[in-house]
N, C-alpha and C positions, 0 to 999 in steps of 0.2 A: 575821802574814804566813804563808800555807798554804805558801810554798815552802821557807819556813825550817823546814819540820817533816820532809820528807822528806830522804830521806838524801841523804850530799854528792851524789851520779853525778848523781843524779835531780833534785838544789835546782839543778845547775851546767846543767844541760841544759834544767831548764822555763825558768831568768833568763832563757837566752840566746834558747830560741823567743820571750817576752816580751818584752823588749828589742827583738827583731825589729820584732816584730808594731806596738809601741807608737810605732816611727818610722815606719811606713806607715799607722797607726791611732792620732793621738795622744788624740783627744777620744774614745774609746772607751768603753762601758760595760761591767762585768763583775758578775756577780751570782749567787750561788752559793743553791742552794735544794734544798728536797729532802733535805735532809741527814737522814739515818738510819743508825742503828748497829744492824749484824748481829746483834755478840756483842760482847765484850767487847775484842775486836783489831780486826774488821771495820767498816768504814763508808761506806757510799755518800753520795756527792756531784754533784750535777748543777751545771754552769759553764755561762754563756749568756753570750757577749758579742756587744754590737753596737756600732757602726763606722759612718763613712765618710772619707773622703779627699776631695779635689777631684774623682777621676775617679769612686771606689767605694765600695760601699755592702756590709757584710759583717756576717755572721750564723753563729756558730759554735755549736755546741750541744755536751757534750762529759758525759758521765756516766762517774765514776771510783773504784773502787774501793779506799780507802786500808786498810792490813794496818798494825798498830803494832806496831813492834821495840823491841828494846832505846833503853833512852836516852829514849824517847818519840818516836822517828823513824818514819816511816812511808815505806812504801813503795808504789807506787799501779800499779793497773791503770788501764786504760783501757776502758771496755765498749762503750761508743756514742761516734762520733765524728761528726759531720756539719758539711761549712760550702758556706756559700753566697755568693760573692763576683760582686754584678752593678755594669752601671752604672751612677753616679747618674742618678737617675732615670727609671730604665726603668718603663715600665707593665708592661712583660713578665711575667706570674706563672706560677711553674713549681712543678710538686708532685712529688715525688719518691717515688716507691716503689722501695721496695730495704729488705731486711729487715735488721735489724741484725744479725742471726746467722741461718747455714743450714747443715744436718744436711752431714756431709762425705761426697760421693761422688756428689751430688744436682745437681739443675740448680735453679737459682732466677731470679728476672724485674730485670732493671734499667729500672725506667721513669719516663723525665722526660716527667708529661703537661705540654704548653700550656695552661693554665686559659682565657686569653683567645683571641681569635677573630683570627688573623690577616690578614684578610683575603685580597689576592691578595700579600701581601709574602711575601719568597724568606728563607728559614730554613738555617742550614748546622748540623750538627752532627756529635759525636762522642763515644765512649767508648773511655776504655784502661785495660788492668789497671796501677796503678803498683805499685812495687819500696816494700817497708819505708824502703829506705834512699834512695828519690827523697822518698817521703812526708814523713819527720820531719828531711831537709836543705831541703824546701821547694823542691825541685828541681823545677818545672815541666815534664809531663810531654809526651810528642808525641802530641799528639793526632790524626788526620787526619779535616778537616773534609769532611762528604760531605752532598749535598741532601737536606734532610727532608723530607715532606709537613706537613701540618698536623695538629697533633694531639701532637704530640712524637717521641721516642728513644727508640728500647725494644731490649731486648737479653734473652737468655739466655745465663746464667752459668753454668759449672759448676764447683762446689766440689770440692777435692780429696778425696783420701783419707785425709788425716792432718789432724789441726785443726791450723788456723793464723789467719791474719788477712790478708785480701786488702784492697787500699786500691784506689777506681775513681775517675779523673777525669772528668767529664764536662764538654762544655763546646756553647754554646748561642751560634749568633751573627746579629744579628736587623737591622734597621735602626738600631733603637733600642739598639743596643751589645750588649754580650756577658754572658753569664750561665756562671758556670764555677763545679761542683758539687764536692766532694770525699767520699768516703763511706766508711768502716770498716764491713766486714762480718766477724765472727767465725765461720767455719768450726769447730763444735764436732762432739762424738762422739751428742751425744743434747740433744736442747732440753730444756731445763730448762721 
């Protein structure tokens, strides 16, 4: 079990997003790939789970970078985060651009294209910047829904001046039900 390897804060805190997650997403799958080691402490890991419920259908993507401590505990970054929670069975296909990381001080693009053709159906949406701490309680963020055209959501962002990590809700609401995005962007000093 990968949760039993990180330290206590860290194993108490992913049980409990888990646990969450696994009474709204019992039949889930989880699948871990990608796995590469840096150096000799350092290692990357990419996690994919996919989901659905009676109502939704969820797709989370999540690359993390674990650092081994003493004991053989590890402690983890998180680098890319993405999830995609629509309704079951929406045709609705949405493609998301937003960059995982942008140089700090800069302006960069949030954009949910529409892949499919909407016809003459009525599209609402919106984007808001969420707080660290709505993000990782799972706090559902306010969003305010406003009429789109066809074509999707687009927005310009502007990253701070100090690295950090900005977390964007986006959400999508259609005839055929709702499409609500979540996204981690890392605000750094220089792209690697």
């Amino acid at each position: 079990n990968i949760i039993d390897t990180l330290t206590n804060t860290e194993a108490k805190y992913t049980r409990k997003r888990y646990i969450s997650f696994q009474k709204n997403f019992p039949n889930s799958k989880w699948s871990i790939s990608n796995k590469k080691q840096i150096n000799d402490f350092d290692f990357l890991i990419d996690i994919k789970v996919e989901g659905e419920n009676n109502k939704f259908e969820i797709e989370s993507i999540q690359t993390i970078r674990l650092n081994k401590i003493n004991n053989g505990k590890f402690t983890k970054k998180i680098l890319k985060e993405e999830t995609l929670l629509k309704s079951k069975g929406s045709s609705l296909i949405v493609n998301a651009k937003i960059p995982d990381r942008a140089l700090s001080g800069t302006k960069y693009d949030l954009d949910i294209v529409i892949d499919n053709p909407l016809d003459n159906s009525i599209l609402a949406g919106g984007i808001a910047l969420i707080s660290e701490e709505e993000f990782r309680n799972n706090t559902p963020p306010k969003i305010k829904l406003i009429p789109i055209g066809s074509g999707g959501l687009f927005k310009v962002a502007k990253a701070p001046l100090k690295p950090t990590i900005q977390y964007w809700g986006i959400i999508l609401a259609h005839k055929e039900g709702i499409i609500a995005l979540t996204k981690m962007v890392r605000i750094v000093n220089k792209l690697e």
